[in-house]
C-alpha positions, 0 to 999 in steps of 0.5 A, a space after each residue: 763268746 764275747 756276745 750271747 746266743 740271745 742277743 746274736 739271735 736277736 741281731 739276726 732276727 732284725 737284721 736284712 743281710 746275715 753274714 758269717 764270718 769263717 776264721 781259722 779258729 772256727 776250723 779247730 774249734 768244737 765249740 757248741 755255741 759256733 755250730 748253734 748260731 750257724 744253724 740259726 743264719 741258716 735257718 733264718 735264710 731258709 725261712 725267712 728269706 734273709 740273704 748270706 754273705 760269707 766271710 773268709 777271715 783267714 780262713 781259705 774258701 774250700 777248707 771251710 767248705 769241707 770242714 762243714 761237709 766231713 764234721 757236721 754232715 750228720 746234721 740235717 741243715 748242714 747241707 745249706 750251710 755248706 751251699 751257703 759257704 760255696 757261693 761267692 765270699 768276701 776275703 778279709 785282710 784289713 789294711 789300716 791306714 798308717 798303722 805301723 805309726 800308730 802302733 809306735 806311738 801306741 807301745 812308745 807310750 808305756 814304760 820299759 818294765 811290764 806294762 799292759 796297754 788296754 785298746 778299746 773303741 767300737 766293733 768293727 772298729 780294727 782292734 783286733 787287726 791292730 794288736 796283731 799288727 803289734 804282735 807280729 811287727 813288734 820286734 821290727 819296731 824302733 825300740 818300742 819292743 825290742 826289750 820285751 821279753 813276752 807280748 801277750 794278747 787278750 782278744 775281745 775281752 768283755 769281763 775282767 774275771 776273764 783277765 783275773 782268771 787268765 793272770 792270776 791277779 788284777 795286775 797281769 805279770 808275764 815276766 820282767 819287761 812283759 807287754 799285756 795287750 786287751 782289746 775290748 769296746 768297754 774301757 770301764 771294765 779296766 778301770 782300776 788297772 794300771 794301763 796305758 789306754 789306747 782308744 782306737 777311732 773310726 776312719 775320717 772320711 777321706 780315709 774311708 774313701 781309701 779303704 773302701 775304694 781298694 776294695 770296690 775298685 781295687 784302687 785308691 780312689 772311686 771312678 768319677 762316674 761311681 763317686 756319688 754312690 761311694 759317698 752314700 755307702 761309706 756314710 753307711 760304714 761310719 768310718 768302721 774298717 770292717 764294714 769299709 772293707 766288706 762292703 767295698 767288696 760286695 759292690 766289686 764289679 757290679 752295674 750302678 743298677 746292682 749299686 742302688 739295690 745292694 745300698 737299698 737294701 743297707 739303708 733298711 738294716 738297723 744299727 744292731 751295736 750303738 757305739 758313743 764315744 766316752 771321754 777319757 
């Protein structure tokens, strides 16, 4: 797992809202450590009060449900994991703006032979989303991949032993004319690598109004009356897609009343990640 048990607990432990976000890998997975954070939200919901908000990351609603109920039901606490996932969610589907232009400048920059592309930039921040959208769109790209004969993926990477360990050697080779692509928060951990550097930066704000509003009214723009309290939680969000997209989503059709409590309760959750931005 990219962060510790020890420090996620601590995230929880000063964190007001907790929120567990469900993807398809925690449906095949029967790692350990996924179950024992699990079983730590909810303990920390059931003692201390601490709301859940559950998050489908492509992962569907009832899948998640009944993989919790039929796998786990000998544990005792599973019952409120299971109660927690059956209430109302966020559904995540991140829609960055321009980003088939993005991931063409992007894989333009490298050379015609192997070549590795290291994507860096803060949690939340849509790394992941944009190494998917390489992978997925690569061969409908002009030129860009056409040639490639592998594009390979490394998700969240935190140590450069896990690329070693994975490759072989410090300068991954997947075949003649492969693309290596590593996402990551720390771009010094590739330091010594031959890479292309690719940093990935928070929305601006109109761009944040955009996303956020899809979400929040299922529109481009905010309705004038709900303009101000827009304003307020995308300052929150500091132009991070992932919290654009999953707040906008809890303030979907509610009153301004539900508004101000929701933005309340945000402006009492401390930064867990402090992201400063390095210089190349």
């Amino acid at each position: 797992m990219a962060t510790s048990l020890s420090s996620a607990l601590e995230a929880m432990e000063r964190s007001r809202i907790l929120m567990v976000i469900f993807t398809p890998e925690f449906l095949s997975a029967s790692d350990k450590l996924l179950i024992e954070r699990l079983q730590k939200v909810m303990e920390y919901h059931k003692s201390m009060n601490r709301p859940v908000v559950p998050v489908f990351g492509g992962a569907k609603q009832k899948q998640v449900v009944e993989h919790l109920a039929t796998r786990y039901k000998d544990l005792d606490w599973i019952g409120i994991a299971v109660e927690a996932a059956s209430q109302s969610g966020v559904k995540l589907s991140i829609d960055l703006s321009g980003v088939t232009s993005s991931c063409e400048r992007c894989t333009s920059s490298v050379d015609g032979t192997n070549s590795m592309i290291g994507i860096w930039g803060a949690a939340g921040i849509g790394k992941s989303t944009f190494a998917r959208a390489i992978y997925d769109n690569g061969w409908q790209m002009k030129k860009a991949l056409y040639y490639r004969s592998a594009v390979v993926v490394f998700d969240d990477v935190n140590h450069i032993d896990q690329l070693i360990a994975l490759c072989g050697s410090s300068d991954p080779c997947f075949g003649e004319r492969s693309l290596v692509l590593v996402t990551l928060m720390n771009k010094d951990l590739l330091l010594g690598l031959r890479l292309y550097l690719y940093e990935m930066k928070t929305l601006d704000e109109s761009d944040s109004l955009e996303l956020f509003s899809r979400h929040a009214f299922k529109k481009s723009s905010p309705t004038d009356d709900f303009m101000s309290l827009s304003g307020k939680a995308i300052n929150f969000c500091e132009g991070l897609p992932l919290a654009l997209e999953i707040i906008g989503s809890l303030l979907l059709n509610r009153t301004k009343k539900e508004w101000n409590n929701v933005l309340k309760k945000l402006r009492g959750i401390p930064r867990v990640v402090k992201y400063k931005r390095s210089s190349r």
